[in-house]
LOVEXKE-138741 format. One record per residue (C-alpha): residue in one letter; residue number from 1; x, y, z. Coordinates in steps of 0.05 Angstrom, whole numbers. Example, Ala and Ser with C-alpha at 12.3 -4.5 7.8 and 13.67 -1.06 7.14 Angstrom:
+---------+-----+--------+--------+--------+
: residuo : num :      X :      Y :      Z :
+---------+-----+--------+--------+--------+
:       A :   1 :    246 :    -90 :    156 :
:       S :   2 :    273 :    -21 :    143 :
+---------+-----+--------+--------+--------+
END
This chain:
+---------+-----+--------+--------+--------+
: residuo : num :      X :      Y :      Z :
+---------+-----+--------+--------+--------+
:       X :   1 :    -43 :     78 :   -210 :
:       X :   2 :     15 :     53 :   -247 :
:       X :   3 :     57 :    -18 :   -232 :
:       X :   4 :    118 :     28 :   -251 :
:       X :   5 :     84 :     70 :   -192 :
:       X :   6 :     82 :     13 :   -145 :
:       X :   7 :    142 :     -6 :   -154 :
:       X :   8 :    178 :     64 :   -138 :
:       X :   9 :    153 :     47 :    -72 :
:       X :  10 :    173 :    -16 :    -66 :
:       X :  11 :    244 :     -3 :    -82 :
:       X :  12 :    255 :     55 :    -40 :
:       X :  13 :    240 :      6 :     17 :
:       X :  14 :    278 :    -58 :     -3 :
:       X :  15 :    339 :    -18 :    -21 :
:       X :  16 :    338 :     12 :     55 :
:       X :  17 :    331 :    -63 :     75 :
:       X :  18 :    389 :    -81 :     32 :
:       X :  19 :    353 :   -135 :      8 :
:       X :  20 :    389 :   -158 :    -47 :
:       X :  21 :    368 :   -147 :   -126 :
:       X :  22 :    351 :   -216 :   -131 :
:       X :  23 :    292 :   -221 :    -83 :
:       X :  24 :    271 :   -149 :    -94 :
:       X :  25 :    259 :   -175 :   -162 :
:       X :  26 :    224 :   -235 :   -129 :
:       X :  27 :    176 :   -189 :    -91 :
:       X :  28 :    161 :   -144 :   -155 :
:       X :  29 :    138 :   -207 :   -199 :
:       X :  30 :     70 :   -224 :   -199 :
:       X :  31 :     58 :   -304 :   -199 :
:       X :  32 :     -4 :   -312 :   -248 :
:       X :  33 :    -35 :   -267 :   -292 :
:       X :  34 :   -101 :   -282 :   -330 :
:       X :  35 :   -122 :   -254 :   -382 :
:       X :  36 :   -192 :   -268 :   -415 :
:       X :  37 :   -231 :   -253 :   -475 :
:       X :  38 :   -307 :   -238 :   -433 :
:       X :  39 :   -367 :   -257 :   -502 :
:       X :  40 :   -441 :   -240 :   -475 :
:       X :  41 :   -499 :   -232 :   -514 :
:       X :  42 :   -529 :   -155 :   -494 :
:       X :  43 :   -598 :   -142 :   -487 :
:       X :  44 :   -620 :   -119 :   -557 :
:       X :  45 :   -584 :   -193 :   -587 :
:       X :  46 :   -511 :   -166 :   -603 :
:       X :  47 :   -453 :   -188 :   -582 :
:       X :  48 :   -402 :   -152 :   -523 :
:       X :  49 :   -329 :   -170 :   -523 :
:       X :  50 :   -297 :   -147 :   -467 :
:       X :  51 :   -225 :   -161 :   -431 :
:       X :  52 :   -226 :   -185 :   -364 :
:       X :  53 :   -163 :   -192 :   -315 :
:       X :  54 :   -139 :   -234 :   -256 :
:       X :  55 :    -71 :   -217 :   -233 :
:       X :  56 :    -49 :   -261 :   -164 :
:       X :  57 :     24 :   -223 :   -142 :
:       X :  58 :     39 :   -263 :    -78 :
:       X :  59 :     17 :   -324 :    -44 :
:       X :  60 :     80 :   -335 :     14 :
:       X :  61 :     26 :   -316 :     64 :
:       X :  62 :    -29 :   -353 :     50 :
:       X :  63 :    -84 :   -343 :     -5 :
:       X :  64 :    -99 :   -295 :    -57 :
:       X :  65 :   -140 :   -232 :    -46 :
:       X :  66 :   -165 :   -178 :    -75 :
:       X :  67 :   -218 :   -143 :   -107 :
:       X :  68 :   -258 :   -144 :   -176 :
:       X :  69 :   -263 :    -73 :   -201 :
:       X :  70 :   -310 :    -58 :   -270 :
:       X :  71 :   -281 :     -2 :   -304 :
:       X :  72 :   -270 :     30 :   -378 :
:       X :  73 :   -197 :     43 :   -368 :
:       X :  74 :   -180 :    -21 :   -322 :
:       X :  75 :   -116 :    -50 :   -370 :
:       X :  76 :    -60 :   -107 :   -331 :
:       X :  77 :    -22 :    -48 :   -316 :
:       X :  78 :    -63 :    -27 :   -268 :
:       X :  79 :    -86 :    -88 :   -245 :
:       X :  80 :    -15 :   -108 :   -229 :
:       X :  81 :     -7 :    -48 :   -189 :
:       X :  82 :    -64 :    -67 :   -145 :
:       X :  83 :    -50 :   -146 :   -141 :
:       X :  84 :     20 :   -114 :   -112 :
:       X :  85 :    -10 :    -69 :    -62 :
:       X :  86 :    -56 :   -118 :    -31 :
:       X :  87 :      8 :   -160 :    -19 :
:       X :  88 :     27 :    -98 :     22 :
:       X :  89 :    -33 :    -82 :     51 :
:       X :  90 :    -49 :   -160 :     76 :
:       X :  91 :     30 :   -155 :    107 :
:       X :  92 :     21 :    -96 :    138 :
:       X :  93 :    -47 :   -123 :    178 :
:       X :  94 :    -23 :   -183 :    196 :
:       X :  95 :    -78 :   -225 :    165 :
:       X :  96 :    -62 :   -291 :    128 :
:       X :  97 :    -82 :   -272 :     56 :
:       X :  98 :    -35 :   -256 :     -4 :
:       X :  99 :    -42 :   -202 :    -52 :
:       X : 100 :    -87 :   -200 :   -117 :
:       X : 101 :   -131 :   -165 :   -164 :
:       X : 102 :   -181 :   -164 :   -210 :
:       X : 103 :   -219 :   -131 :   -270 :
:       X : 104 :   -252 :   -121 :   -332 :
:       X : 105 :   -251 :    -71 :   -381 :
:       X : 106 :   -321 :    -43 :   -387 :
:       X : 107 :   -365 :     21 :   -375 :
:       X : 108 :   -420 :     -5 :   -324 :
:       X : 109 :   -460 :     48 :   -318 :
:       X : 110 :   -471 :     32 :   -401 :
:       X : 111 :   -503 :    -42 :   -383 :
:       X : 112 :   -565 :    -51 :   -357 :
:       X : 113 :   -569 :   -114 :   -293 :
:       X : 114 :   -581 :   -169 :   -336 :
:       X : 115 :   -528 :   -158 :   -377 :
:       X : 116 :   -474 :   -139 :   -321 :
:       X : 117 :   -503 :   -211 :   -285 :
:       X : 118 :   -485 :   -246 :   -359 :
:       X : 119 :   -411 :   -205 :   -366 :
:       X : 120 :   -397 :   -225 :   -280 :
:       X : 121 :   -418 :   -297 :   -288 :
:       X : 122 :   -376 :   -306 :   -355 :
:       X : 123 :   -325 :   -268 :   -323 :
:       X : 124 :   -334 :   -333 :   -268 :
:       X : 125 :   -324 :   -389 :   -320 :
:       X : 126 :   -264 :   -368 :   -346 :
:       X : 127 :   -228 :   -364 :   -283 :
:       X : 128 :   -263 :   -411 :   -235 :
:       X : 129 :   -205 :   -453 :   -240 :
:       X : 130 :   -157 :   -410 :   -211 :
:       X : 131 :   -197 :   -379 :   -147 :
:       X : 132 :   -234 :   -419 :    -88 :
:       X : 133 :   -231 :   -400 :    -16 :
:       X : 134 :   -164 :   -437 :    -12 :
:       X : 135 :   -136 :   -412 :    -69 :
:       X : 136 :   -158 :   -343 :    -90 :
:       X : 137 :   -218 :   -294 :    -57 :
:       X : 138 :   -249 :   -238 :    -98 :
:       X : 139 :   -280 :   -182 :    -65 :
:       X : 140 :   -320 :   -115 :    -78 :
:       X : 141 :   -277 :    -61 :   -113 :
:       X : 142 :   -294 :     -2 :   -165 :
:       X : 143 :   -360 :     -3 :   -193 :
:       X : 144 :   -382 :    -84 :   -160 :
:       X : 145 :   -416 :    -96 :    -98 :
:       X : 146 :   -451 :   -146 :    -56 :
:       X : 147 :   -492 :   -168 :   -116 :
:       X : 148 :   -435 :   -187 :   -165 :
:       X : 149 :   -408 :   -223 :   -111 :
:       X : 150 :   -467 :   -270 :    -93 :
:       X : 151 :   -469 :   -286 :   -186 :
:       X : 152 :   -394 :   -304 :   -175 :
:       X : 153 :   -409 :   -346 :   -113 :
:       X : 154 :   -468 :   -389 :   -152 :
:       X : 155 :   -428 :   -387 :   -211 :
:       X : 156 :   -374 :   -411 :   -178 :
:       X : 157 :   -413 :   -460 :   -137 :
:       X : 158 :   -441 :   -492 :   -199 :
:       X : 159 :   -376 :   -522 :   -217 :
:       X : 160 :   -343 :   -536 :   -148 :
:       X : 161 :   -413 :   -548 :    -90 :
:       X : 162 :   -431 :   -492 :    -46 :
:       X : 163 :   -372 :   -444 :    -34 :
:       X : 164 :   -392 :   -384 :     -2 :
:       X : 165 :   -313 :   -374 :     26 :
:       X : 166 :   -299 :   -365 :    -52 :
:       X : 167 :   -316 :   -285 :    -44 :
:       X : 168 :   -311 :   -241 :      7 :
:       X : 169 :   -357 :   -182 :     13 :
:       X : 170 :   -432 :   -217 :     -6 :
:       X : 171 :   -495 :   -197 :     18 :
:       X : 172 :   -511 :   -221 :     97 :
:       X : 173 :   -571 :   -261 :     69 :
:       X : 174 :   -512 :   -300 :     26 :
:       X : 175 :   -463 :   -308 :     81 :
:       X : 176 :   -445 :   -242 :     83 :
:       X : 177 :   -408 :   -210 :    143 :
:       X : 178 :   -439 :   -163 :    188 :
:       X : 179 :   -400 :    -91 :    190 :
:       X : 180 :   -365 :   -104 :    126 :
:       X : 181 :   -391 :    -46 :     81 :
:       X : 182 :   -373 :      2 :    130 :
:       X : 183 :   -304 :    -24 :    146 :
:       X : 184 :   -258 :      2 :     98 :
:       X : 185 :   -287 :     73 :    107 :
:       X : 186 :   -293 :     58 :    192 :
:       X : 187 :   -207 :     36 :    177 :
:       X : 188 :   -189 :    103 :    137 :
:       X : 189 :   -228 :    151 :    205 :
:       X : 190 :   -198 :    108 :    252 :
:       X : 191 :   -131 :    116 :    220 :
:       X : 192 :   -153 :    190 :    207 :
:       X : 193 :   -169 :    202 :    287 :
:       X : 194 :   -111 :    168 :    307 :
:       X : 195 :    -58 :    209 :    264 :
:       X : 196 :    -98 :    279 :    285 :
:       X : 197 :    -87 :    262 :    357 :
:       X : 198 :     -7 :    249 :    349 :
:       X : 199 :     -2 :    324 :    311 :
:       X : 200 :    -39 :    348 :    366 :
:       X : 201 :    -97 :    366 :    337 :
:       X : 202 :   -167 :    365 :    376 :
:       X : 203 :   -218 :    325 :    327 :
:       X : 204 :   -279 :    380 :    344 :
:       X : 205 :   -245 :    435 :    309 :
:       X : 206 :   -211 :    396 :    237 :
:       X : 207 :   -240 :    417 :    179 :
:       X : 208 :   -238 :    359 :    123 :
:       X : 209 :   -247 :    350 :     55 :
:       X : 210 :   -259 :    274 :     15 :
:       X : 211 :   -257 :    261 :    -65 :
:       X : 212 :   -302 :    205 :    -74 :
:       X : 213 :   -367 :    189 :    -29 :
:       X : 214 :   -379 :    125 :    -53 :
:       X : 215 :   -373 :     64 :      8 :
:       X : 216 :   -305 :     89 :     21 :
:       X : 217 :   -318 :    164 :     34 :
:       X : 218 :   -387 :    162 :     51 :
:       X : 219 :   -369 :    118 :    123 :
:       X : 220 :   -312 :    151 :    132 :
:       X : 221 :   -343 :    222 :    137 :
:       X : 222 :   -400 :    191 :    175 :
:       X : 223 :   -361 :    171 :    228 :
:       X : 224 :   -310 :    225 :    235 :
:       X : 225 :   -375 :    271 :    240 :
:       X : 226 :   -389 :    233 :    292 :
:       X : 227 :   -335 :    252 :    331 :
:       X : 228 :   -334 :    327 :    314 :
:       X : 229 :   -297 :    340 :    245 :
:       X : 230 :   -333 :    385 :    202 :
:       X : 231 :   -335 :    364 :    122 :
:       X : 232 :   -321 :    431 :     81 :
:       X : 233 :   -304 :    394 :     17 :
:       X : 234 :   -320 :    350 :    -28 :
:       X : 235 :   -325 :    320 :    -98 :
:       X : 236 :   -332 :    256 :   -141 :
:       X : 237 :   -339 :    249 :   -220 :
:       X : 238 :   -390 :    289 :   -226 :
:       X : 239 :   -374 :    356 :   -198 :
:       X : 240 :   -353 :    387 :   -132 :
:       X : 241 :   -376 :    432 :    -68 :
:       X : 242 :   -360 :    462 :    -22 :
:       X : 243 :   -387 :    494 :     48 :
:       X : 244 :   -343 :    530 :     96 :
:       X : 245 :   -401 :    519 :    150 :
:       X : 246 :   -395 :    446 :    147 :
:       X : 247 :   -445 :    392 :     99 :
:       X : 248 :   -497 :    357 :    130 :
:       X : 249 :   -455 :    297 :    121 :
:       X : 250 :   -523 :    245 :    119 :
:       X : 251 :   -564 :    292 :     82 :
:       X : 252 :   -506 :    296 :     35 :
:       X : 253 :   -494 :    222 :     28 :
:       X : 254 :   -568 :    210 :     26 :
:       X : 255 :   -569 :    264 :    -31 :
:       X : 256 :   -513 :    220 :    -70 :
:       X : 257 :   -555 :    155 :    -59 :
:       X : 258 :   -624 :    186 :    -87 :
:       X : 259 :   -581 :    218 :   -148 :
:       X : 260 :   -587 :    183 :   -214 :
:       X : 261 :   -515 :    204 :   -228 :
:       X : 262 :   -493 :    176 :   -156 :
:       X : 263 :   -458 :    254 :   -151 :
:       X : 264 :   -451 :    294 :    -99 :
:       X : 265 :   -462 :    353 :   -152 :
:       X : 266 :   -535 :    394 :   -144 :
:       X : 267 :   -535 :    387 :    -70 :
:       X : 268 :   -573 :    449 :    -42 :
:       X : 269 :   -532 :    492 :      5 :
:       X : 270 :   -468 :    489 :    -24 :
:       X : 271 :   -418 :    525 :    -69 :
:       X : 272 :   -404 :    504 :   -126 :
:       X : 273 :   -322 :    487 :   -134 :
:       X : 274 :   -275 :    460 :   -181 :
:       X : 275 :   -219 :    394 :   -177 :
:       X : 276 :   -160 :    451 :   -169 :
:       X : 277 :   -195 :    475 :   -113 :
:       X : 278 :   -215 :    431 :    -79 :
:       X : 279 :   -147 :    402 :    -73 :
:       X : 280 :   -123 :    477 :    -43 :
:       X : 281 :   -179 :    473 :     11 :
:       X : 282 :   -167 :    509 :     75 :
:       X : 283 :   -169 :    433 :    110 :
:       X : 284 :   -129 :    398 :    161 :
:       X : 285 :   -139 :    334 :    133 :
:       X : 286 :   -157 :    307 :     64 :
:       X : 287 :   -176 :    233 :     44 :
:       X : 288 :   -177 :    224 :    -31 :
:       X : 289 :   -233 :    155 :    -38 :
:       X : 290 :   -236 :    162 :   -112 :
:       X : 291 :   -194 :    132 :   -160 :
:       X : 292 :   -106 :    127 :   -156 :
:       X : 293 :    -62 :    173 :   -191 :
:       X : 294 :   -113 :    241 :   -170 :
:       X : 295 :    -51 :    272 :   -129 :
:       X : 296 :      2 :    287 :   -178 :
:       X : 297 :     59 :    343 :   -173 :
:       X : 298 :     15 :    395 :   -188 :
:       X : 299 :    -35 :    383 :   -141 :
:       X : 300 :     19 :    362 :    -88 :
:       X : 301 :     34 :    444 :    -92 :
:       X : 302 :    -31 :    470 :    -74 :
:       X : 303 :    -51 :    413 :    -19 :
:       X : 304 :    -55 :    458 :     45 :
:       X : 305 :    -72 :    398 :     87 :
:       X : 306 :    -24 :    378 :    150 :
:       X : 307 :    -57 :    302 :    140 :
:       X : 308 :    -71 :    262 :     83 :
:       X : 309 :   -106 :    194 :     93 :
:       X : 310 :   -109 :    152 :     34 :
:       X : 311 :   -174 :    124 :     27 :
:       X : 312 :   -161 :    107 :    -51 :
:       X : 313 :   -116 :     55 :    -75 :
:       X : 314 :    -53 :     86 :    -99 :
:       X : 315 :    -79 :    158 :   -105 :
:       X : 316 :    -11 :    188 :    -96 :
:       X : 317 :     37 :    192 :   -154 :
:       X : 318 :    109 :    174 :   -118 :
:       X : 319 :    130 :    254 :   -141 :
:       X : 320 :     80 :    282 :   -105 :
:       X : 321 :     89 :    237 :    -44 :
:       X : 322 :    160 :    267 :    -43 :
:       X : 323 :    139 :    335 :    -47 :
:       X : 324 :     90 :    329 :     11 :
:       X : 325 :    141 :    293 :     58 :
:       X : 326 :    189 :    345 :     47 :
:       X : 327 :    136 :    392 :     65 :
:       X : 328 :    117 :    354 :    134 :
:       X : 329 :     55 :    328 :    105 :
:       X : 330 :     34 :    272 :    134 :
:       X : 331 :     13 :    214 :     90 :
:       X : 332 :    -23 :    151 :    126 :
:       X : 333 :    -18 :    107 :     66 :
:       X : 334 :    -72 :     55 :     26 :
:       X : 335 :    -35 :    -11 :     47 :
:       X : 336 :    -56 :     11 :    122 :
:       X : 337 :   -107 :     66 :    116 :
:       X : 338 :   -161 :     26 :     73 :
:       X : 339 :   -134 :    -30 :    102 :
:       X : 340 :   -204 :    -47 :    147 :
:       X : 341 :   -237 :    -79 :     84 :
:       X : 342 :   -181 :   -144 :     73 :
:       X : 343 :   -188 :   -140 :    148 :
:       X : 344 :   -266 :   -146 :    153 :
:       X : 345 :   -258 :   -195 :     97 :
:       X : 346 :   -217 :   -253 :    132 :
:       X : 347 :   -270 :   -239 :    184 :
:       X : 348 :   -317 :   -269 :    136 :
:       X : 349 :   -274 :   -323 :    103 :
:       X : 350 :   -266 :   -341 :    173 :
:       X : 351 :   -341 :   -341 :    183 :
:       X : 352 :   -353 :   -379 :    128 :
:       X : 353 :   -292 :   -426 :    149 :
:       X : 354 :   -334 :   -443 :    208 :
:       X : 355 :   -404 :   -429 :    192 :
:       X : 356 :   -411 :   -395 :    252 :
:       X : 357 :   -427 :   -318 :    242 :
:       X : 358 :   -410 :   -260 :    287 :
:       X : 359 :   -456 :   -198 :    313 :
:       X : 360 :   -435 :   -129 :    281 :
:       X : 361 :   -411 :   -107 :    354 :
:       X : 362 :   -366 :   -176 :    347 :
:       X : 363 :   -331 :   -143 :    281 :
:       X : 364 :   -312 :    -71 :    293 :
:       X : 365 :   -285 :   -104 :    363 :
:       X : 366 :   -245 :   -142 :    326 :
:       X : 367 :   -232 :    -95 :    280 :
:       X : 368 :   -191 :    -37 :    311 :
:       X : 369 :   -145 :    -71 :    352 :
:       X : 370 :   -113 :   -110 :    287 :
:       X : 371 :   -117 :    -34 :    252 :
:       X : 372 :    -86 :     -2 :    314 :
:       X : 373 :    -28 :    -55 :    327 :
:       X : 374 :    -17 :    -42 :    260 :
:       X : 375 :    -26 :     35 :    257 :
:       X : 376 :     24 :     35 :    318 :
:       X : 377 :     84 :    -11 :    294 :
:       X : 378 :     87 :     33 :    223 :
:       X : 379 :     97 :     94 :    265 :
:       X : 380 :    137 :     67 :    306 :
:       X : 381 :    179 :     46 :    248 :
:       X : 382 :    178 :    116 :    223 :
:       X : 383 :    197 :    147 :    283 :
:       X : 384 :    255 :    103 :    299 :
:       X : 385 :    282 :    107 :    230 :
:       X : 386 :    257 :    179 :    207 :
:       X : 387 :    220 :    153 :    150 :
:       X : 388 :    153 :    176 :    124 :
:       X : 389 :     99 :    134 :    141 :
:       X : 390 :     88 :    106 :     67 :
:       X : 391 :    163 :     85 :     64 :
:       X : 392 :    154 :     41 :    138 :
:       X : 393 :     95 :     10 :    125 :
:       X : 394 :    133 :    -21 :     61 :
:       X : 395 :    193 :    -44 :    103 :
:       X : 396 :    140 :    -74 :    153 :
:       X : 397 :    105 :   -111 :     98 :
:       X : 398 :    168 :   -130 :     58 :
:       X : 399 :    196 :   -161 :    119 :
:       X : 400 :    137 :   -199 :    135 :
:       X : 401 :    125 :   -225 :     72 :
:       X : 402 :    203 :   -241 :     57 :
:       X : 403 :    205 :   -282 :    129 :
:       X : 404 :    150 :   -321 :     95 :
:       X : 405 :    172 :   -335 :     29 :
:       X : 406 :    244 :   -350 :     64 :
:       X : 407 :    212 :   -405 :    109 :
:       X : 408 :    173 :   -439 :     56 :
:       X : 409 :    237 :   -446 :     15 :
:       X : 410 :    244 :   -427 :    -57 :
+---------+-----+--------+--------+--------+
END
């Protein structure tokens, strides 16, 4: 996903606003970017050098927030495209967080623990300054978890006294939230279940396919199984399958958790496919939960999907997205499909506001009526002005974030 991406979307809703070139250019500016040089000493006694990122886009609506993602081809580009979105996605949900991102530029599956606890925790003192619950709220993203948010909170804590509101997304024995692992996945089915049943289409006879059963994927198959849909598809970075009879969707998630290459490759049953195919699968709905920029012009062709539910941040290149629409796909997009994890995530800032913690059935009843209210006023934008769904839920978040920025004062 590219900022020059991001902003293609941006524009095409501010200019149907009419918003004027000066604060469109207000709302494409980020407001901090850090960039830091990340020294550890590895395992064997060398040295690793690694560059680490933390872009904050937006803070009209209240605090930073966004994720941490480890990866080998994170650069600011990219992380500028995501600090954007989550400026978006916050909007569009109606919770009081702004939009930010971070990263560093390394290959994790290439350090051992000790050495990814040294890079997270360096990673800490070099920005500790510039997050805090009240300032700016890391979270889970590519390749970090529960663990490398409870080094960030000590870390973190060392300089500033217990802070457990400094990260979102920590293990429940740390302060953790109950339901948040499975909330962005529960946010993309319930968005999923919710667009199937305005095309009309009955849940026990969709046949889906997901790229990526990591947190994302993995939930949100679980739970649209649940309800009937029948996974035929699927693929991740090492390899995809395929089974026109339907996967066991917990033997194959179960198969991806025991695997030493986390892949849903070598699971027994299934057919062996390709990334070109599984993109032309016989499906009614897709959800990409990999990486962004997967869906580009090419692949927009073969897509045979009526639905598209973007479990992925930015996984649809703005060419594509145009191609689709003019074919009648719909598109439910990342700023309110994956939308339940920033969601589930002021849940436990709040939590840790208060020190008061909720049950899990306390969560996902929280949970879908904000998604919901929020699923319902982008269609209804849509509808009313004959947009694609992508395109409204920008105007929704633009307008929510410029009333902000306008009351504050410049």
């Amino acid at each position: 996903m590219s900022y020059e991406d991001t902003l293609r979307y941006l524009t095409g809703a501010t200019r149907i606003m009419g918003v004027g070139a000066r604060i469109e250019r207000l709302l494409m500016l980020p407001s901090r970017q850090l960039k830091v040089e990340i020294a550890i000493e590895m395992d064997d006694g060398s040295v690793g050098v690694y560059e680490g990122f933390r872009i904050q886009h937006n803070g009209a609506r209240g605090p930073f927030k966004g994720g941490l993602r480890f990866h080998q081809e994170v650069d600011q580009d990219e992380v500028n495209a995501l600090a954007s979105l989550m400026s978006w996605k916050t909007a569009v949900v109606g919770i009081p967080f702004g939009g930010a991102k971070g990263g560093v530029q390394v290959d994790p599956h290439e350090l051992s623990v000790r050495e990814l606890e040294r890079l997270t925790r360096k990673f800490t003192d070099q920005i500790h300054n510039f997050i805090g619950p009240d300032l700016d709220i890391p979270a889970p993203d590519v390749n970090t978890g529960g663990e490398h948010m409870a080094w960030i909170m000590d870390q973190y804590s060392k300089y500033h006294g217990y802070s457990p509101g400094v990260v979102t997304g920590k293990p429940i024995e740390l302060s953790g939230s109950q339901g948040r692992v499975a909330a962005t996945g529960r946010g993309v089915a319930l968005c999923a279940l919710w667009a199937l049943a305005d095309l009309g289409i009955d849940i026990g006879q969709v046949r889906f396919a997901v790229q990526g059963l990591g947190n994302v994927g993995s939930w949100a198959s679980r739970i649209l199984g649940q309800h009937g849909a029948k996974l035929v598809a699927v693929g991740d970075h090492g390899g995809y399958i395929e089974n026109a009879d339907g996967f066991d969707i917990d033997g194959l998630i179960k198969h991806v958790e025991q695997n030493p290459n986390r892949s849903v490759a070598g699971f027994a049953g299934s057919d062996v496919s390709d990334f070109e195919a599984f993109f032309a699968s016989d499906v009614d709905l897709l959800i990409p939960a990999a990486l962004g920029g997967v869906i580009d012009e090419k692949v927009a062709e073969s897509i045979r999907a009526r639905l598209i539910v973007e479990g992925a941040n930015g996984p649809t290149k703005p060419d594509a997205h145009q191609h689709l629409v003019e074919r009648d796909v719909v598109i439910i997009p990342d700023i309110l499909a994956n939308a339940g994890g920033v969601t589930c995530s002021y849940f436990e800032w709040v939590q840790n506001t208060q020190r008061f913690y909720w049950s899990e059935e306390e969560v996902n009843g929280r949970l879908e009526p904000i998604l919901r209210n929020a699923y319902d006023e982008v269609t209804t934008i849509a509808r009313a002005k004959k947009l694609d769904h992508r395109t409204a839920a920008f105007i929704m978040a633009v307008r929510e974030v410029g009333k902000a920025t306008a009351l504050r004062g410049l």
